[in-house]
C-alpha positions in Angstrom: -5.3 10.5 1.6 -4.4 12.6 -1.0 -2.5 12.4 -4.4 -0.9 14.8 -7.0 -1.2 12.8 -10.7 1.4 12.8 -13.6 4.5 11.1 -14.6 7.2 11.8 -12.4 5.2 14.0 -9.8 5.2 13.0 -6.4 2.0 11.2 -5.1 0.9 10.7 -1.3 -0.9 8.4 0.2 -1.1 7.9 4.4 -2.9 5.7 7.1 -4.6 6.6 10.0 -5.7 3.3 12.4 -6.9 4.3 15.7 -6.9 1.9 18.9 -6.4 -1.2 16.7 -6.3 -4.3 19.1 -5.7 -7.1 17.1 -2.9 -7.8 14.0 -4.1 -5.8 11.5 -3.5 -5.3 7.5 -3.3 -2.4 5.5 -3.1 -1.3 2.0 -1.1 2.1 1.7 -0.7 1.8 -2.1 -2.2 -0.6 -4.4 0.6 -1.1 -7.3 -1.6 -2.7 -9.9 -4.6 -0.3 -9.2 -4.6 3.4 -10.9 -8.0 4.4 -10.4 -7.9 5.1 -6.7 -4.2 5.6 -6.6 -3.3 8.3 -9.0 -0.3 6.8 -10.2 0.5 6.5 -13.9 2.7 3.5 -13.9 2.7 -0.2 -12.5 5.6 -1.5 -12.5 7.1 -0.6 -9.0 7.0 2.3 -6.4 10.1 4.0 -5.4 9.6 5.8 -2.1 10.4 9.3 -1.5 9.9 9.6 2.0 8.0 8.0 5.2 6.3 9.8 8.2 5.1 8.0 10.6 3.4 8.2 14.5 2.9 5.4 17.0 1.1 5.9 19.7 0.7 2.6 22.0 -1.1 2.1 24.8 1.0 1.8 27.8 0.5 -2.3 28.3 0.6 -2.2 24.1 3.6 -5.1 22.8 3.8 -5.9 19.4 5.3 -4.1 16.1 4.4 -1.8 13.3 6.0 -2.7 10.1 6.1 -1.6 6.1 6.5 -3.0 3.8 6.1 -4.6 -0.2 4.9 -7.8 -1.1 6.4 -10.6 -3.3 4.7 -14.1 -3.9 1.1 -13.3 -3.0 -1.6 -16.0 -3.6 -4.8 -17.2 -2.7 -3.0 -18.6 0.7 -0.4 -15.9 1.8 2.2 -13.5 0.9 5.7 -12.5 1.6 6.4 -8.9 2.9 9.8 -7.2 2.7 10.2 -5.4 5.8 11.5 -1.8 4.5 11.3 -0.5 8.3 10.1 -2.2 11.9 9.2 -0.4 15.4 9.7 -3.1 17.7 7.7 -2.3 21.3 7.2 -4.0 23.9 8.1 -3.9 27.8 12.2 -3.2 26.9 11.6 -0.8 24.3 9.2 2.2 25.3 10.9 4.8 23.6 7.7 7.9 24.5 3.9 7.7 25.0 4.3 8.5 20.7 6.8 7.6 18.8 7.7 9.3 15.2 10.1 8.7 12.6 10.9 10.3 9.3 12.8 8.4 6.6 13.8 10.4 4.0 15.2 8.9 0.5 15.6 12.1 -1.5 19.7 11.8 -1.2 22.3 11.3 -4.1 21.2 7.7 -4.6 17.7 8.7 -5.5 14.3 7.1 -3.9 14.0 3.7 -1.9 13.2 1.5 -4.8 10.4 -1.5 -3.5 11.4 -3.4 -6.3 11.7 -7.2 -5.3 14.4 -7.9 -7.9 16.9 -6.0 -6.3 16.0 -6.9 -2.6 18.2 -8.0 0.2 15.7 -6.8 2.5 14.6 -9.5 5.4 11.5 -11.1 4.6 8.4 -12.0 6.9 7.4 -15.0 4.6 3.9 -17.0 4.3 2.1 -14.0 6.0 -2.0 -14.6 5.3 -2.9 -11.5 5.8 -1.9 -10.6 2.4 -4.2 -13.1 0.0 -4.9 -12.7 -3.5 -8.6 -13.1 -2.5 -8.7 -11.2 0.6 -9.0 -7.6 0.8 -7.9 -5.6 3.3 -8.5 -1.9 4.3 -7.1 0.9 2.4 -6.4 5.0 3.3 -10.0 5.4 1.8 -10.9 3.0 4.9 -13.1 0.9 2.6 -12.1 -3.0 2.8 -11.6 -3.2 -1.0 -8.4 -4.0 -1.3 -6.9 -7.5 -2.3 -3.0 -8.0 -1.8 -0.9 -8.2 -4.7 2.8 -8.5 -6.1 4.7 -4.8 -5.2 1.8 -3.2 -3.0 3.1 -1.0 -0.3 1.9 -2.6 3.1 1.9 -1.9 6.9 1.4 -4.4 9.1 0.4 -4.1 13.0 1.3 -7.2 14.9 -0.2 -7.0 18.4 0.5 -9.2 21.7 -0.8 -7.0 24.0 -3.1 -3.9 24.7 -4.0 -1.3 21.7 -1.9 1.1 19.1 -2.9 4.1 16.9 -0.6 4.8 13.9 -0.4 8.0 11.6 1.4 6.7 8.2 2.4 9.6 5.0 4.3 8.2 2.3 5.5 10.1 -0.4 6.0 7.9 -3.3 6.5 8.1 -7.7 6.2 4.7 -9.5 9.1 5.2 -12.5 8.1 3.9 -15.7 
């Protein structure tokens, strides 16, 4: 993970999870926290782009989504699904799959900004808790889930998946 620092300058941040086998929580940018996200403001992240690898094993079935959260707790949290790769028996696209979203257009970034969401909505979800941390891009489990933190989210029913995440990301003032 690496970041560029200043107001208005693009920062990165990415995941790497190797053979996870079980549904799995991760923090790719912590809104509220500045210190080991280099971002100057707090208020919401607007996405500039998203690259991303999955590579399941061949009995893998589940999903890989990202996301922001809304409505996190001490009990759960609710995770606007921005983007999710279905796979399962139906859907095996390639041994890897990738995907590059790209919000750089006329419109501007993807703004992860709960206010002006329609997005669908994977509601009550506990592993995103106010007083459970999860594992960052630093890979240290320091991380507790809070109100606009970027998320992905591996939901597994069968055999194991790696996943390369890059976001590219400025958080407006």
């Amino acid at each position: 993970m690496y970041y560029e620092n200043g107001n208005g300058v693009l920062c990165y941040a990415g995941i790497r999870a190797i053979s996870i086998a079980a549904n799995t929580a991760y923090m790719v940018v912590d809104l509220s926290d500045t210190t080991n996200w280099k971002h100057q403001y707090t208020d919401h992240i607007d996405l500039c782009f998203v690259n991303i690898s999955i590579n399941g094993s061949d009995d893998f079935n589940g999903r890989v989504e990202l996301g922001y959260l809304e409505n996190v707790d001490a009990e759960n949290g609710d995770m606007r699904i921005i983007k999710s790769w279905p796979i399962d028996d139906t859907i095996k696209y390639a041994s890897i799959i990738t995907d590059n979203l790209n919000f750089d257009g006329k419109n501007g970034y993807f703004h992860c900004n709960s206010v002006k969401s329609f997005l669908p909505m994977n509601q009550h979800d506990q592993l995103f808790q106010t007083d459970v941390n999860i594992t960052g891009p630093d890979g240290n489990v320091l991380y507790p889930s809070g109100n606009g933190d970027l998320v992905l989210k591996i939901t597994r029913g069968a055999g194991n998946v790696s996943v390369g995440l890059l976001v590219g990301y400025v958080t407006p003032q």
